[in-house]
Structures are given as C-alpha cells and as structure tokens.
C-alpha positions as a printed Julia matrix, in Angstrom:
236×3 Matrix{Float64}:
 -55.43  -58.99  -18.2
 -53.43  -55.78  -17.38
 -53.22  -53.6   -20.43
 -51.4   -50.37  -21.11
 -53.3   -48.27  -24.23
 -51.24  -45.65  -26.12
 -51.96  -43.96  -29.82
 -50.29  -41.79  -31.71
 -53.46  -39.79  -32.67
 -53.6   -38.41  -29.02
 -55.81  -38.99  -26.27
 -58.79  -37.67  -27.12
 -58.98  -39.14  -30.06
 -61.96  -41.58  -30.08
 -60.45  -44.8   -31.58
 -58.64  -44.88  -28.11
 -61.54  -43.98  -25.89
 -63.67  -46.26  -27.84
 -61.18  -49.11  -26.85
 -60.75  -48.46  -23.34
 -64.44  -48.28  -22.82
 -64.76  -51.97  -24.39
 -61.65  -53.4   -22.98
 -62.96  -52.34  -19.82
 -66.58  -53.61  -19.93
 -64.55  -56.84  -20.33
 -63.49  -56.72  -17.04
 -59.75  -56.27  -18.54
 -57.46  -53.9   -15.85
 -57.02  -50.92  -18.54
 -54.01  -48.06  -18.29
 -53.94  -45.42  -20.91
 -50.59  -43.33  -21.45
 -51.05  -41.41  -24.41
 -49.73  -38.34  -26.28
 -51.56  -35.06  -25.1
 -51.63  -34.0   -28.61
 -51.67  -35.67  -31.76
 -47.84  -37.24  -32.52
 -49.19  -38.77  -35.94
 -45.98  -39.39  -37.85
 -43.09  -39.08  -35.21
 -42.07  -42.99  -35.98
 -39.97  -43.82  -32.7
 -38.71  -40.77  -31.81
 -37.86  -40.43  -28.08
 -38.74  -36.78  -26.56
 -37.41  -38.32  -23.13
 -33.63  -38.48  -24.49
 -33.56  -34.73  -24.35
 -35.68  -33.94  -21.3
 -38.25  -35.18  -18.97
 -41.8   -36.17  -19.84
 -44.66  -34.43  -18.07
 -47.83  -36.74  -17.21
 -51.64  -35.03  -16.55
 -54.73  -37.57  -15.0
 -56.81  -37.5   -17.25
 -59.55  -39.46  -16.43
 -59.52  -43.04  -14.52
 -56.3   -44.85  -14.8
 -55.43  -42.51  -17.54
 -52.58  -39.89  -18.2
 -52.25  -37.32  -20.97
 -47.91  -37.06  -22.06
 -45.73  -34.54  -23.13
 -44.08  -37.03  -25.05
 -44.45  -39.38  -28.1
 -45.96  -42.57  -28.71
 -42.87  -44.52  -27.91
 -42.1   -42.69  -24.9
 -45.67  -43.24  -23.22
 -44.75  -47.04  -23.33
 -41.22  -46.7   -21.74
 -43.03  -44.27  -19.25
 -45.31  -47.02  -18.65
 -43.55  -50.07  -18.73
 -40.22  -48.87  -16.51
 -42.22  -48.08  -13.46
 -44.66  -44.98  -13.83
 -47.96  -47.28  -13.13
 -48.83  -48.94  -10.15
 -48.27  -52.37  -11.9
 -46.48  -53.81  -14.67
 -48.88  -54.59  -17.99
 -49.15  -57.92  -19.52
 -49.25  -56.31  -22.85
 -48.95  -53.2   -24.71
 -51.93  -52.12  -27.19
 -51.34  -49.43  -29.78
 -54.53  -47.7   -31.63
 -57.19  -47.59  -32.88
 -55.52  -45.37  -35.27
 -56.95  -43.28  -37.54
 -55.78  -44.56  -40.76
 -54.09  -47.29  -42.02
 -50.86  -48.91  -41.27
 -49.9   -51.03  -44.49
 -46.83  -51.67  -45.47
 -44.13  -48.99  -45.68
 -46.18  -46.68  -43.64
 -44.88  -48.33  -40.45
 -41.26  -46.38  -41.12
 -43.39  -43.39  -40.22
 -46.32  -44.67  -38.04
 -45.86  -43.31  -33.98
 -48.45  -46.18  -33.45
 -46.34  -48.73  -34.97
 -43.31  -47.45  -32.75
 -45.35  -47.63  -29.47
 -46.09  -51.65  -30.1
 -42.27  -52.14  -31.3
 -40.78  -50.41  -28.45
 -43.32  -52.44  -26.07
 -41.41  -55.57  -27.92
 -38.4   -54.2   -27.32
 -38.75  -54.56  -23.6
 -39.96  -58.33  -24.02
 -43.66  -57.6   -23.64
 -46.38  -58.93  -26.27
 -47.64  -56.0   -28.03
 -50.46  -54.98  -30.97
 -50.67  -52.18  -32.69
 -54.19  -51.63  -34.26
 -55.18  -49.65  -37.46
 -58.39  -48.47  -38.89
 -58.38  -48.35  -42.59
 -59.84  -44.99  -43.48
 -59.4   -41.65  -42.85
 -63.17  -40.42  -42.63
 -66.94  -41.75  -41.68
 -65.43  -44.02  -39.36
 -66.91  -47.03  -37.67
 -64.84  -46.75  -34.15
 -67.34  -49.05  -32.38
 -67.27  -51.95  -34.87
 -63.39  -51.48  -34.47
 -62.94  -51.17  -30.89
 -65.85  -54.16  -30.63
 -64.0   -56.38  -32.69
 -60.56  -55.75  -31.15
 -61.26  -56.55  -27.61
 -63.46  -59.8   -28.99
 -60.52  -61.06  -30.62
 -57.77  -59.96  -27.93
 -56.89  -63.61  -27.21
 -56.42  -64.61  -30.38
 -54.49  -62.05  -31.58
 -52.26  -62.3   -29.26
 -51.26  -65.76  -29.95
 -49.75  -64.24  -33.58
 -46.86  -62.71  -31.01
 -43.5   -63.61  -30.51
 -40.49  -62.74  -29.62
 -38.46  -59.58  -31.24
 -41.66  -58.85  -32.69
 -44.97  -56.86  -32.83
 -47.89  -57.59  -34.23
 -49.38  -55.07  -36.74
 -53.35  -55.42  -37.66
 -55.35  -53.13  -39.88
 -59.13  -53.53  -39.62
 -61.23  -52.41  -43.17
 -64.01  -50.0   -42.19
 -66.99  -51.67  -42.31
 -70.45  -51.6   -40.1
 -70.52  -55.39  -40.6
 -66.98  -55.93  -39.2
 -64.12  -58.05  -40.98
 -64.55  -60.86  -42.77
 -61.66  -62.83  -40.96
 -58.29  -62.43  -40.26
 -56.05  -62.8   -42.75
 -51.5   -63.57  -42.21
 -50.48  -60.88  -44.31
 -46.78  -59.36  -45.47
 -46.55  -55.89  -45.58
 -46.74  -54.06  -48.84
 -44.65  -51.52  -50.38
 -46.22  -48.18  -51.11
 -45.21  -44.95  -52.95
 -46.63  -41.68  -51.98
 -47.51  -39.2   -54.39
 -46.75  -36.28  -51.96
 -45.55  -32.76  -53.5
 -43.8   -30.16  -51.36
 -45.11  -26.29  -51.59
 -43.34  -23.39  -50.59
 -44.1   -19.66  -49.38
 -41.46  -17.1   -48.78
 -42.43  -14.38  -46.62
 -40.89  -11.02  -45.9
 -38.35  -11.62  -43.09
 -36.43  -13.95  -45.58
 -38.1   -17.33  -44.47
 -39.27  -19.51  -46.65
 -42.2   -21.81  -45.51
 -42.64  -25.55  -46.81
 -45.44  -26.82  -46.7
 -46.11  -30.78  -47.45
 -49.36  -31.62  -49.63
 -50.29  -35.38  -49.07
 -51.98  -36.65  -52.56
 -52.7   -40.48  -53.05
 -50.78  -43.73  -51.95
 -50.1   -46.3   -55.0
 -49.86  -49.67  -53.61
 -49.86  -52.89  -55.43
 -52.13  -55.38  -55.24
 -49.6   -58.02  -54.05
 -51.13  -61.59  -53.55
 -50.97  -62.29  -49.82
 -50.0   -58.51  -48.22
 -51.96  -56.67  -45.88
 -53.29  -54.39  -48.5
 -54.73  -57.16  -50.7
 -56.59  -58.67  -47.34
 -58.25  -55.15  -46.36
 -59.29  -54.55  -50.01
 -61.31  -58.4   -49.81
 -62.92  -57.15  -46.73
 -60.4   -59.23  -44.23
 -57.93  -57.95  -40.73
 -54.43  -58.07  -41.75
 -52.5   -59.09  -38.97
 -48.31  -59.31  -39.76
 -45.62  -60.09  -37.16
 -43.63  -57.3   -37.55
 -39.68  -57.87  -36.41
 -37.91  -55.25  -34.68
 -34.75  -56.12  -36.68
 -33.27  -57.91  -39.39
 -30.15  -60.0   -38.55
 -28.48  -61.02  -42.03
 -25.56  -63.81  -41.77
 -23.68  -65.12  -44.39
C-alpha cells in the first residue's frame, strides 16, 4: 500500500518516525510530508492560500514543509510525489484527540482534508502527553492498518485515539466524540513600548463520562475509532 504520513507535531517528532519505521518494515511504500516545525493547534488552516510552500529531503522519501498539516496533504496528494497515495495517515500525535478537540487539532485537519479529495484517511492519537509508549502505538497501528481502514467512507475521516499502555489496547471500540470544556485562563504582561503580551495557561480538560464516546472507551483501556464527517447537511 502507498501511504502518505503527515503530523501536526512536526517531523521530528517520534510518534511519526516511530510509524514510518513500522509501516515500512511492513513492506508498505511510505511518503512522509510533514510540518518542519511543530503546527500543534493550527486546525485546517492553509499557509499555501497566501504563498508558496517550501519542501526540504529530509531523509528517504521524506520532506520537511513550510506549511501546515493540511497543506502537506494537498502538497502531497495534487502532484508533489512521484505517485499518488492510496491513503492518507495522520499521527501519532502527541496527545489526545477526543471530542471537541478536533475543532483545533492540525492532525485532525490533515486526515479531513485527505477526505476531502476522496482518499481514505486516519488520523491517529496517543492519549497522553508524557512517558509515552510510541512503539506500542506505532506497533499497533500498522498491525491493525487493514482493519481500520474498513471503518472509512465517504465524506469522512476516521479519528482513533490509542490509551497509553505497554500492553497495548484492549480492542477497538465505535465511539462518538465527546464534548469537552477547557479550563484555560489567559495571562497578560505589559511591557514598556506599550504592548501588552497574552499569554494562554492550559489547566485541565472536564469531559464527561458519556456511555459510548471516545473518552469513555480510552478510560476502559479500549482504541476509539469515530467516522468523523467533513460536513453536516441538515434538510427539512
């Protein structure tokens, strides 16, 4: 299978390299177009819509962008790489994607604008933000590629978040996505030219323990894996 990797963490950042290295012992054809920097947080926003994209090798098969998540997949799929990909993977990211934080996630974007163009497309979450185990992760996402995939359809992506543990998930679990609050705060310094500086503090995320969402699944030690729609059509 012809794959094209992107992140939003940058890519450096090991829950990519971790991936490529299994996807490719695999014998899966692996491309990697990913921010040069981290883009964490950018949602879908398109640097190429106000200026051209710069790509840097950066290692086999592999280019380091100027641009953002969702750019590195149009890059990719409209003609940059030698060959078209069969599918778009998004991840590992560092940190989870549940729920409302896919308004925000770049990694989430990537996989949705993949959809967008009509190609299958995952977009892969670690759930925690430190001691992480990236080669259970990357392990268990290019054993259960396949199967995965066959959660995709059209107008859609498909979001999974993997709990951190050395054992691996329990399952896989169909999950909705939860709503979460954040209990952010902003701060602010003003210094002497007359600027003021504001500074956001991230503090905890309050979700509910809703009975069949993707946070209740990686809380019982399961992958959630949601079918995420690009759009919502309402007709009377």
């Amino acid at each position: 299978m012809k794959i094209l990797l992107t992140n939003d963490d940058g890519i450096s950042s090991p829950g990519i390299q971790k991936l490529v290295e299994k996807l490719r012992f695999r014998d899966h054809k692996v491309y990697v177009i990913a921010p040069e920097t981290n883009r964490s947080g950018v949602s879908h926003a398109l640097s190429l819509l106000r200026g051209p994209a710069r790509l840097s090798p950066f290692g086999e098969d592999s280019f380091k962008c100027s641009g953002n998540p969702a750019d590195c997949v149009l890059i990719g799929l409209m003609g940059a790489l030698p060959e078209k990909p069969d599918i778009v993977v998004s991840g590992i990211n560092q940190g989870a994607n549940l729920g409302t934080d896919l308004v925000y996630s770049g990694t989430a974007a990537a996989a949705r604008q993949a959809s967008l163009l009509g190609i299958p497309s995952i977009a892969l979450s670690l759930v925690s933000w430190e001691n992480h185990y990236w080669d259970m992760a990357a392990a268990w996402s290019a054993d259960n590629l396949e199967e995965l995939l066959t959660w995709w359809k059209k107008d859609c992506f498909v979001n999974v978040n993997i709990p951190n543990l050395p054992e691996g998930p329990k399952g896989m679990l169909s999950a909705h996505p939860v709503v979460k609050r954040y209990d952010d705060h902003l701060t602010t310094v003003d210094d002497q030219r007359g600027s003021r500086w504001c500074f956001l503090i991230l503090k905890d995320e309050i979700a509910n323990m809703e009975e069949g969402s993707d946070h209740e699944a990686v809380t019982k030690g399961f992958a959630s894996v949601s079918c995420i729609y690009n759009y919502n059509v309402v007709r009377n």
